[in-house]
C-alpha positions as CSV (number, residue, x, y, z in Angstrom):
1,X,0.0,0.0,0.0
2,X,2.9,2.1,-0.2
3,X,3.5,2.8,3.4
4,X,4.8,1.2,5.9
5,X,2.4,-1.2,8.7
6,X,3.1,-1.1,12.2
7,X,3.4,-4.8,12.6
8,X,1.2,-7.1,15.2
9,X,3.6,-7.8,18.0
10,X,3.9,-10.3,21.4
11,X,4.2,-8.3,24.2
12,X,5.2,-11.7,26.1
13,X,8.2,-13.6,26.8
14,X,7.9,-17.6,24.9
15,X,4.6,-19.4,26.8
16,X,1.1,-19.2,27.3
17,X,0.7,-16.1,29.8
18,X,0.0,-12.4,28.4
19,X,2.1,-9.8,30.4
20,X,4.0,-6.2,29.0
21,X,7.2,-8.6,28.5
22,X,9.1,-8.3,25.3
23,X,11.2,-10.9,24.4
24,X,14.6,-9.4,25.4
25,X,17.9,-10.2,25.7
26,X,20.2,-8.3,28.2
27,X,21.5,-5.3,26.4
28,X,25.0,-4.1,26.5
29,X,24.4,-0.7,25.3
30,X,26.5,0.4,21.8
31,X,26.6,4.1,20.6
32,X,24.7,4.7,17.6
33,X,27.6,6.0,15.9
34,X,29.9,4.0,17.5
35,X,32.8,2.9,14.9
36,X,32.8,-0.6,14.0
37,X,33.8,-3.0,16.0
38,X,34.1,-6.6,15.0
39,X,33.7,-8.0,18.6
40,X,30.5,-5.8,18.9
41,X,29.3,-7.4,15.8
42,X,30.0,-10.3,16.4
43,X,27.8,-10.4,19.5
44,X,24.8,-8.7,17.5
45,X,25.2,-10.9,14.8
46,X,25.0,-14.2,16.9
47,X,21.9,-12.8,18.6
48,X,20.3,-12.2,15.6
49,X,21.1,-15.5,14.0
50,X,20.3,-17.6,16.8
51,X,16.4,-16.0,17.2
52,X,16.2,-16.0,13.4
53,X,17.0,-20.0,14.0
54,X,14.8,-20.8,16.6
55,X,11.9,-18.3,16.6
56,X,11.1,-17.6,12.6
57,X,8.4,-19.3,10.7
58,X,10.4,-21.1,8.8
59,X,13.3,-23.1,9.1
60,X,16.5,-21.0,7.2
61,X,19.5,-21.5,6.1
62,X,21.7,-19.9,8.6
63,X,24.7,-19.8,6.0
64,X,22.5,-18.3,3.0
65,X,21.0,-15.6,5.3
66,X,24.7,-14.5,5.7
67,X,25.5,-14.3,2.7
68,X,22.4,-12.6,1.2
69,X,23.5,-10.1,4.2
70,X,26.8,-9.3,3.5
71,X,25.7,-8.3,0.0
72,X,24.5,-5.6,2.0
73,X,27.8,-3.7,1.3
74,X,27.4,-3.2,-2.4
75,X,25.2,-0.4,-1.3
76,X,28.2,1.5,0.2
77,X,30.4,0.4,-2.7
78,X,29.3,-1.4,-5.5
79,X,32.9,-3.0,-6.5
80,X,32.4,-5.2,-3.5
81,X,31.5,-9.0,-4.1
82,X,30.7,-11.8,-1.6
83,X,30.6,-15.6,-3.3
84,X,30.6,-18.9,-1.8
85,X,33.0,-21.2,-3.3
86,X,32.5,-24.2,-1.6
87,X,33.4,-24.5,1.8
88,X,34.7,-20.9,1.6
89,X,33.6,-17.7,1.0
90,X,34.9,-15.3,-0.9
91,X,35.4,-11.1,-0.4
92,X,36.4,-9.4,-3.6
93,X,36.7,-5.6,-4.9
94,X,36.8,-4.7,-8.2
95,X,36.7,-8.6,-9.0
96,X,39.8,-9.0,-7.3
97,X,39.9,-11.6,-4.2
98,X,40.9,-9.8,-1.4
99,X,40.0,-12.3,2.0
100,X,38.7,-15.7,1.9
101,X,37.4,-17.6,5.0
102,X,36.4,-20.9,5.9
103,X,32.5,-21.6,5.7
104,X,31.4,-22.4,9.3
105,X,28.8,-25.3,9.5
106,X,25.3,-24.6,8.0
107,X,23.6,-23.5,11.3
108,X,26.6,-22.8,12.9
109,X,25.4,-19.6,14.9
110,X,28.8,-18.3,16.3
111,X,30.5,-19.8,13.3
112,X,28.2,-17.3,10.5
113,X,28.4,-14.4,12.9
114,X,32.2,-14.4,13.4
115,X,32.6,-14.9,9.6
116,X,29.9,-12.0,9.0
117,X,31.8,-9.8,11.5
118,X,35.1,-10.5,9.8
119,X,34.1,-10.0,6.7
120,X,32.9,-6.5,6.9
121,X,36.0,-5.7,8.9
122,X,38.2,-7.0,6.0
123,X,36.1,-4.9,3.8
124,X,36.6,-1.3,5.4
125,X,39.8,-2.4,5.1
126,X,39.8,-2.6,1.5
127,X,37.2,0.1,0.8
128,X,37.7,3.6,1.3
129,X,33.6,3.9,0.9
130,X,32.8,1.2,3.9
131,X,35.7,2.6,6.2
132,X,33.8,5.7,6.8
133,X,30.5,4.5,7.4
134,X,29.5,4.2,11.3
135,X,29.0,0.9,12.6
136,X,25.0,1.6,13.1
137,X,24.8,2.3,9.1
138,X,26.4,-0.8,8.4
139,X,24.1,-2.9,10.6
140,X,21.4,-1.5,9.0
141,X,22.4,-2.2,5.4
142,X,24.1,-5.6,6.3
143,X,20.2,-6.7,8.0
144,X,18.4,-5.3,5.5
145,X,19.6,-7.3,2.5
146,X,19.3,-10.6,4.8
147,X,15.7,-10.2,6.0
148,X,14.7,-9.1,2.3
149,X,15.3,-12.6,2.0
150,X,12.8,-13.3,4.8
151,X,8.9,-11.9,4.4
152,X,8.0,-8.2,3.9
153,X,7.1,-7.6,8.3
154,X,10.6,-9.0,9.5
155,X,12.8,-6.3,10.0
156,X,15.7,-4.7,11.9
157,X,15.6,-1.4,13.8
158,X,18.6,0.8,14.7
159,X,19.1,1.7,18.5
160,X,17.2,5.6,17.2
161,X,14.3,3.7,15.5
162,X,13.6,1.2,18.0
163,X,13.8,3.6,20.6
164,X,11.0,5.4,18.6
165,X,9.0,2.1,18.5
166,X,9.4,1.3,21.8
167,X,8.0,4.9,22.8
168,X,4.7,3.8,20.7
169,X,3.9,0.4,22.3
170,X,5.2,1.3,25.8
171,X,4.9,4.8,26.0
172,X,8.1,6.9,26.9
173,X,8.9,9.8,30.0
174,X,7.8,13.3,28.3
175,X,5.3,16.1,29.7
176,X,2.3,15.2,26.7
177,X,2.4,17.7,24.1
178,X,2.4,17.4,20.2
179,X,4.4,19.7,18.1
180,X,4.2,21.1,15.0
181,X,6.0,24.1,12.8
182,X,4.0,27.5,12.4
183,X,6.3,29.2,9.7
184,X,10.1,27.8,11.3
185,X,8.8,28.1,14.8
186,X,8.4,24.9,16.8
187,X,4.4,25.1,18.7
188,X,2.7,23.2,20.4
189,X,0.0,21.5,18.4
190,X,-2.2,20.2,21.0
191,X,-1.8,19.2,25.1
192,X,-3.2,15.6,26.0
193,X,-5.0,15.6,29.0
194,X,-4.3,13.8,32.2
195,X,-0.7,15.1,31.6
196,X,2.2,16.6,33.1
197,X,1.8,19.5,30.5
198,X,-1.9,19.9,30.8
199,X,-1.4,20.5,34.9
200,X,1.0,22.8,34.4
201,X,-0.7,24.9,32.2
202,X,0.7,24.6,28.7
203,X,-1.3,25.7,25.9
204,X,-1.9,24.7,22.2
205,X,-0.4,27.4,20.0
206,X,2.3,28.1,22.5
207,X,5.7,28.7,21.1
208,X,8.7,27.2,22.2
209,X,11.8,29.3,23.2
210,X,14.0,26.9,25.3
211,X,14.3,23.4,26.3
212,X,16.3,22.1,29.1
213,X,18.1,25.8,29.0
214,X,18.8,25.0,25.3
215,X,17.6,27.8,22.6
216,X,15.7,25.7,20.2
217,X,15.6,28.2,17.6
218,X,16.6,26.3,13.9
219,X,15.9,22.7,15.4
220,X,14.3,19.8,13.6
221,X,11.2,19.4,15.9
222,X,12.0,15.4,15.9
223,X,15.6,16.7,17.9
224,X,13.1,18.9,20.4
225,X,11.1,16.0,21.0
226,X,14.0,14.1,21.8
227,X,15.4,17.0,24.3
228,X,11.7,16.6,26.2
229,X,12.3,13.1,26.5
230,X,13.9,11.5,29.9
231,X,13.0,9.5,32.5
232,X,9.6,9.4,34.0
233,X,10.0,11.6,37.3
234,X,12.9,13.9,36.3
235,X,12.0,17.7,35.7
236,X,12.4,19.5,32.2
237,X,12.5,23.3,32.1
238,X,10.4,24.9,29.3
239,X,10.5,28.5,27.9
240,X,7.5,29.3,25.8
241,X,5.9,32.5,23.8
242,X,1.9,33.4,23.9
243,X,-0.4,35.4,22.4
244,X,-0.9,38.6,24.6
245,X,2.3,38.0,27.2
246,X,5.1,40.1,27.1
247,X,7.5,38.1,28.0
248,X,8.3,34.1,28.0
249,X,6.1,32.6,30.8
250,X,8.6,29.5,32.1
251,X,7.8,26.0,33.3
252,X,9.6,23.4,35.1
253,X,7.2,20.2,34.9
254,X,8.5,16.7,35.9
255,X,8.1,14.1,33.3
256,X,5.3,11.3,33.5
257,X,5.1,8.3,31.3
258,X,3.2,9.3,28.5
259,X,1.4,6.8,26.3
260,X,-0.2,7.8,22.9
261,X,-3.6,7.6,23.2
262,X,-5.6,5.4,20.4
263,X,-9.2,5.3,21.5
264,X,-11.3,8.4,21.3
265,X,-15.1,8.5,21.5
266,X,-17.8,10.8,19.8
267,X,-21.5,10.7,20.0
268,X,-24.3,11.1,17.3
269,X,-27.6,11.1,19.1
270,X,-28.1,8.2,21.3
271,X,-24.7,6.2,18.7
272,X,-21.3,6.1,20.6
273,X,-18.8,6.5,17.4
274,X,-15.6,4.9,19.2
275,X,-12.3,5.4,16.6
276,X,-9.2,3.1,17.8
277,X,-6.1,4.5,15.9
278,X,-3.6,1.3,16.7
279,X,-3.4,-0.9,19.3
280,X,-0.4,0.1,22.6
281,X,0.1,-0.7,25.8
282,X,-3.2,1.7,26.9
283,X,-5.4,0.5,24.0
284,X,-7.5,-2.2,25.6
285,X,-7.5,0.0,29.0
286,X,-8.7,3.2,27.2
287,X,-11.4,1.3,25.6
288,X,-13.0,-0.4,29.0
289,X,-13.2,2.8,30.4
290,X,-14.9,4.4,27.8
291,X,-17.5,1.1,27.5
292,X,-18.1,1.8,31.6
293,X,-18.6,4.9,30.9
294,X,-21.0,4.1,28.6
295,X,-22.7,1.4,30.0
296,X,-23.2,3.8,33.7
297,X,-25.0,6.5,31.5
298,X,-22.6,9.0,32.2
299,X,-22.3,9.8,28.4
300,X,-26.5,9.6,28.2
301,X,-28.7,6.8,26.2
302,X,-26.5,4.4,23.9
303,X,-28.7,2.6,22.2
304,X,-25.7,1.2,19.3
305,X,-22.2,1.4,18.9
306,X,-19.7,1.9,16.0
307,X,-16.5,0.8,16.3
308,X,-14.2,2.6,13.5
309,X,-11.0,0.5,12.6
310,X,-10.3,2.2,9.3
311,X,-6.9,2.6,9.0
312,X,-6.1,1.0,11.6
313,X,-2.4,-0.9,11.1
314,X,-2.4,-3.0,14.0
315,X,0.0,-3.4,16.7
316,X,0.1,-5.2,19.6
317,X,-1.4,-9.0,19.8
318,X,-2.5,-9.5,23.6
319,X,-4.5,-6.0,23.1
320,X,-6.1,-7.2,20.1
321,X,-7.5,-9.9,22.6
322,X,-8.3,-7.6,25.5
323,X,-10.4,-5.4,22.7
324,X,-12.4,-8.6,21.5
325,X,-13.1,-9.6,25.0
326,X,-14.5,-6.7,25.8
327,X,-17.8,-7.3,23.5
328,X,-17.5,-11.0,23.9
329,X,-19.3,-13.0,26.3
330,X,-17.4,-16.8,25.0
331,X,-15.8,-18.4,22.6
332,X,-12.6,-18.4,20.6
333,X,-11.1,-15.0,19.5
334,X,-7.9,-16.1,17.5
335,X,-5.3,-18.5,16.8
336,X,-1.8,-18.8,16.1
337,X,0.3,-21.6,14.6
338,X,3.9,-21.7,13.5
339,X,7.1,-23.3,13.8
340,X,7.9,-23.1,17.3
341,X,6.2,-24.8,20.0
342,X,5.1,-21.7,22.1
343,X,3.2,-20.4,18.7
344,X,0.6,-22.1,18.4
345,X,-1.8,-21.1,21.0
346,X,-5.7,-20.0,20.9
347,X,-6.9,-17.2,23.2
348,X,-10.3,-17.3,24.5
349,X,-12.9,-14.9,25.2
350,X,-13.8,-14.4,29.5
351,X,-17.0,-13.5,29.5
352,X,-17.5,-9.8,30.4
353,X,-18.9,-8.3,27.3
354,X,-18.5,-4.5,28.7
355,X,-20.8,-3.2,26.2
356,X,-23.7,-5.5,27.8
357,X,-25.1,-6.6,23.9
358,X,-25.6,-3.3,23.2
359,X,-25.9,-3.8,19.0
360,X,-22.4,-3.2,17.2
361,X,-21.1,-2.4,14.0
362,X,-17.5,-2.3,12.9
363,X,-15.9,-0.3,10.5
364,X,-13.3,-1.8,7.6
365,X,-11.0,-1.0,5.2
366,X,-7.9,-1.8,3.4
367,X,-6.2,0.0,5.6
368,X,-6.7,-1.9,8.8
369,X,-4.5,-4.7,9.5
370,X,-3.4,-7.3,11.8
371,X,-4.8,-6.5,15.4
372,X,-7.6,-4.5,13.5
373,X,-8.2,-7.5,11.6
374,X,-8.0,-10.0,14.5
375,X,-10.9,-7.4,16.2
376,X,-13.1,-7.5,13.1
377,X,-12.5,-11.7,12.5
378,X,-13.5,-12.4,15.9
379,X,-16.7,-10.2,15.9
380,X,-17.8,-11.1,12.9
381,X,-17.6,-15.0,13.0
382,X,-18.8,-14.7,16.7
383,X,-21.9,-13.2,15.4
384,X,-21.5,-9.8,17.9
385,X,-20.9,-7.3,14.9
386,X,-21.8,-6.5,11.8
387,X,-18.8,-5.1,9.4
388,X,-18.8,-2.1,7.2
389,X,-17.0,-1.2,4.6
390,X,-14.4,-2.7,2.0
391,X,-11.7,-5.6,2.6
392,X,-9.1,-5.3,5.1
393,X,-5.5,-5.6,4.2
394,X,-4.9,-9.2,4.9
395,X,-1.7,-9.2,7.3
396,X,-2.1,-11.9,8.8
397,X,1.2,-12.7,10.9
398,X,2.3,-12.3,14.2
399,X,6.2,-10.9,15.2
400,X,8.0,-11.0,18.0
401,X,10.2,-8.1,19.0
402,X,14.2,-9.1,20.0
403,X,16.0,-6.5,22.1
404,X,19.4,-6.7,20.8
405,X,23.1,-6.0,21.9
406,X,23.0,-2.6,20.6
407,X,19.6,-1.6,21.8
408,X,18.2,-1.7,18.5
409,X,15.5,-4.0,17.2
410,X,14.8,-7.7,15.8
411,X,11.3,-8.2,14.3
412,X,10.8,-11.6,13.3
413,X,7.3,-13.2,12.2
414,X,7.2,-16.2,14.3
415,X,3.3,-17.7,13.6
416,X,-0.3,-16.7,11.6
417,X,-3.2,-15.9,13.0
418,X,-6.7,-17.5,12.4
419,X,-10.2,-16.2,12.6
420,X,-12.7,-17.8,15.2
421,X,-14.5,-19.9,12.1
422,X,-10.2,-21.6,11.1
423,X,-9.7,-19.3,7.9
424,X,-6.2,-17.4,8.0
425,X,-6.6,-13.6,7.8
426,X,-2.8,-13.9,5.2
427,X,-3.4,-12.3,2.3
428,X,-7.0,-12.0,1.7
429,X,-7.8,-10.3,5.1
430,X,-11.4,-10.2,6.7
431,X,-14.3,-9.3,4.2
432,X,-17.1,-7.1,5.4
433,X,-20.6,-8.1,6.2
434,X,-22.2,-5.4,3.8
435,X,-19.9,-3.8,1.4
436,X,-19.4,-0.3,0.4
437,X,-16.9,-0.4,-1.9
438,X,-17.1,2.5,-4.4
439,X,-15.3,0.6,-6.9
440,X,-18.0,-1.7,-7.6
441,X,-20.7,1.6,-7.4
442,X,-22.7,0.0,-5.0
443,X,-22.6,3.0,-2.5
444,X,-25.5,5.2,-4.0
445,X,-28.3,4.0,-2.6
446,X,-27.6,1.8,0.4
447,X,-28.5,3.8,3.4
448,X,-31.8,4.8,1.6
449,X,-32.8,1.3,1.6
450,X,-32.1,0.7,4.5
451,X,-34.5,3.3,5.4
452,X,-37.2,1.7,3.5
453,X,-36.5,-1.8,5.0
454,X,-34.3,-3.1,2.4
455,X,-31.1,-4.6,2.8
456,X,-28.5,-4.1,0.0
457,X,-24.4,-4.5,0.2
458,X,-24.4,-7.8,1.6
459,X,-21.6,-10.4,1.1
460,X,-21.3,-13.8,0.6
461,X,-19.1,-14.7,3.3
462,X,-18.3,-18.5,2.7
463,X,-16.2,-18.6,0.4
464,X,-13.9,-16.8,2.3
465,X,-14.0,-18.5,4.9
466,X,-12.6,-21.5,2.8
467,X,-10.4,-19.9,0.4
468,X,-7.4,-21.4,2.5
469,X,-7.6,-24.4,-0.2
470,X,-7.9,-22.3,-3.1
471,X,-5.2,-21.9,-5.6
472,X,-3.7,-18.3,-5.8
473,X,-5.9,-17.6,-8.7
474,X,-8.9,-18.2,-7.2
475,X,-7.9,-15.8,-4.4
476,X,-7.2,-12.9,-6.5
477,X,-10.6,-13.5,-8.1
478,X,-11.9,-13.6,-4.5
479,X,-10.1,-10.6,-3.6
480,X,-11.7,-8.2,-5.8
481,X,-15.3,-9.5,-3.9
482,X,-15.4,-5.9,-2.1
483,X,-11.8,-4.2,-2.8
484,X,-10.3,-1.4,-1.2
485,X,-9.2,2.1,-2.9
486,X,-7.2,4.0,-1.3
487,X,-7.6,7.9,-1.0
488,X,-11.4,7.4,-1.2
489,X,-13.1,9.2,1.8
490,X,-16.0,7.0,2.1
491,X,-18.8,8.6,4.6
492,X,-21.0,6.1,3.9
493,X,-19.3,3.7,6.2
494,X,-20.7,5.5,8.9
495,X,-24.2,6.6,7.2
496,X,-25.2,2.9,6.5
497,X,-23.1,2.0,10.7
498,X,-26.1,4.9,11.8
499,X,-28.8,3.3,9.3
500,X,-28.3,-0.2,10.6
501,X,-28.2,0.6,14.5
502,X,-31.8,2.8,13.4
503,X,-33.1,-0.6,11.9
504,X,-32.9,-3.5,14.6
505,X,-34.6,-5.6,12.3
506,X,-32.1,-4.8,9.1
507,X,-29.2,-4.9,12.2
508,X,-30.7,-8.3,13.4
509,X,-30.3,-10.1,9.6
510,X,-26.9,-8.7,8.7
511,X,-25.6,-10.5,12.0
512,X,-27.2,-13.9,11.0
513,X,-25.8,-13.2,7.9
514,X,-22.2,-13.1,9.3
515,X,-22.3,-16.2,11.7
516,X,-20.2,-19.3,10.0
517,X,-22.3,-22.5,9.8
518,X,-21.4,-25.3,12.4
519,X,-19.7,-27.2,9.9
520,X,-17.1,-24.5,8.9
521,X,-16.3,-24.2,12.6
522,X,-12.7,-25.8,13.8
């Protein structure tokens, strides 16, 4: 789709019990631009090999993942050349042999990363190009070519960008502000509440002089954000400009973890619109407390609720759970399977049902993915929501998130994930109960007949749920049942949500329409 999906992650070490653990390995901290070091390498090598051996999918070839890596180095300098020859491998510039080494083993783990490590050493030695690069960029491009070879959601993440991902599953130490640029000024955008900032008094549209003592004037805003950043409980001193003050009115605010928030509620009449952006560490929290609030009348009469997961990319797998559960009263919510033992596992629904079977209908598109896709699966084929919209985007993978040596990042897809009725979200994703897909020109018209007790959109949902044994083919063909098109703002997601939650009768056949028949069930 052209941009990049934040992928569905364990938040758990390996074994059956959710908990806020990633699977980590002690850290022994490196300096992002650090010079190369082939002992320091080495180590981050080995660790990514050996979880690469034991945690991925698939089963792969240690020695052919090192290889694809080291081609990595071309991108520096493209004279460089890296052959097996038999049990050796071969460094070359300009097509001239300038090291050879001995090929370790084919899942030799220490053996591949202390050739990997050597190698690239022996190259900066022979390239003026690689010499100068820092031992972070060289990571990067080494990593990249190797998990090319992989699937399109494993990944490696510097020690800058990981820190960044980390901050959006977990949250990070800041004051809660957003910033933006009014015209090479750095101002604040907006001030989340329940925050350090918001109690302090900060303002949107302030302007920010000084951070930390620092003039900020000429700063990128991502290098401000960073200076806000420190650990939860120390103090940050602020300078900022505002409309109809003389002079800058000065803060000193102690830092507070600060999680981004991803569930926000509106309400049209008696219809709670709730819109979940991704799925954190707060996601599943943020939503029970706006279903309590909901359910102890404090917002007024809810007599439906839309859930909007459109664009939605995903995130975190135990809150994808926690999200289901909370309009589930039994029953299976998803599965994984994969290589390793610890990923295959099925996650069951508890019984609360927060919204107390108040009527539901989700919103789809092709932009939401993975955790939004587990959420809208289990619904549907549950029979507690109706869908809306197009199809979703069909990620259907799980990763698991590796701290490594140099505090970067491993991201690994270690299983697939299965809808309540067996069929595996991969590929084809989770097609809606009534389609609204203006590709097909079936929009004009829907909501007024609902209104006159017709119902139109609807789609035939069985043959996805057994397109696993369909050739490729047959799947494309499938896929284009209710497609997505991107850039299209399509309100009538929402005006057929509204019409369906008007018409319990319309609402009450479009769920009976989405239950799977006993015999499709696992």
């Amino acid at each position: 789709m052209g941009t990049e999906r934040q992928e569905l992650t364990r938040r758990r070490p390996l074994g059956l019990a959710l908990c806020a653990v990633l699977l980590a390995f002690s850290p022994v901290a490196l300096s992002a631009a650090e010079t190369f070091s082939q002992d320091s390498a080495r180590k981050l090598f080995a660790t990514g090999l050996e979880n690469i051996s034991s945690v991925y999918i698939r089963k792969v070839s240690l020695g052919d993942f090192a290889i694809d890596s080291l081609k990595g180095l071309a991108q520096f300098d493209q004279s460089i050349g890296i052959e097996r020859k038999g049990s050796r491998v071969v460094l070359s510039v300009a097509s001239a042999g300038v090291a050879d080494f001995g090929a370790p083993g084919e899942d030799s783990v220490s053996g591949w990363a202390e050739l990997m490590a050597r190698t690239i050493n022996a190259a900066r030695a022979h390239s003026y190009p690689i010499s100068n690069e820092p031992a972070e960029k060289l990571y990067q491009s080494v990593f990249d070519a190797g998990m090319a070879s992989l699937d399109k959601y494993s990944r490696y993440s510097g020690a800058d960008a990981a820190r960044e991902n980390r901050a959006a599953r977990e949250g990070f130490g800041g004051i809660g502000i957003r910033l933006d640029t009014d015209n090479e000024r750095v101002i604040i955008q907006a001030v989340l509440p329940n925050t350090p900032a918001e109690k302090a008094g900060l303002q949107a549209n302030d302007r920010i002089v000084r951070v930390a003592s620092r003039a900020i004037a000429g700063m990128e805003v991502k290098d401000v954000v960073s200076l806000m950043r420190g650990k939860v409980g120390s103090s940050l001193s602020l300078e900022v400009e505002r409309a109809g003050t003389q002079q800058p009115l000065k803060f000193d605010i102690k830092r507070a973890l600060i999680v981004p928030p991803t569930v926000t509620l509106t309400k049209a009449d008696d219809i709670a619109e709730i819109k979940i952006t991704s799925f954190n560490h707060d996601t599943g929290v943020s939503l029970s407390n706006i279903l309590d609030s909901l359910r102890n009348g404090k917002s007024g009469k809810v007599s439906g609720i839309v859930l909007d997961l459109r664009g939605n990319p995903g995130g975190l797998l135990d809150q994808a759970v926690v999200v289901s559960d909370l309009f589930l009263t039994s029953g299976q919510i998803t599965s994984t399977r994969g290589r390793h033992p610890d990923a295959t596992q099925l996650f069951n629904a508890t019984g609360r049902d927060a919204a107390k079977g108040v009527p539901l209908v989700v919103l789809i598109n092709g932009g939401s993915a993975s955790s939004a896709e587990i959420v809208a699966g289990a619904l549907q084929d549950r029979g507690r929501a109706v869908l809306v919209g197009t199809n979703t985007f069909g990620k259907g993978s799980v990763q698991t998130v590796i701290r490594m040596p140099n505090d970067g990042e491993l991201t690994l897809t270690w299983a697939h994930f299965h809808a309540p009725s067996g069929y595996s979200i991969n590929r084809l994703g989770v097609f809606p109960t009534i389609c609204t897909s203006p590709a097909l020109g079936g929009t004009p018209g829907l909501v007024e007949a609902m209104d006159k007790g017709m119902l139109r959109g609807m789609v035939d949902l069985s043959q996805r749920r057994t397109a696993d044994t369909m050739h490729d083919n047959g799947k494309d063909e499938l896929h284009k049942v209710c497609p997505y098109q991107a850039g299209v703002n399509n309100d009538v997601d929402l005006q057929v949500a509204r019409a369906l939650l008007r018409h319990n009768e319309l609402y009450q056949r479009a769920l009976k329409q989405s239950l799977p028949s006993l015999a499709a069930r696992p």
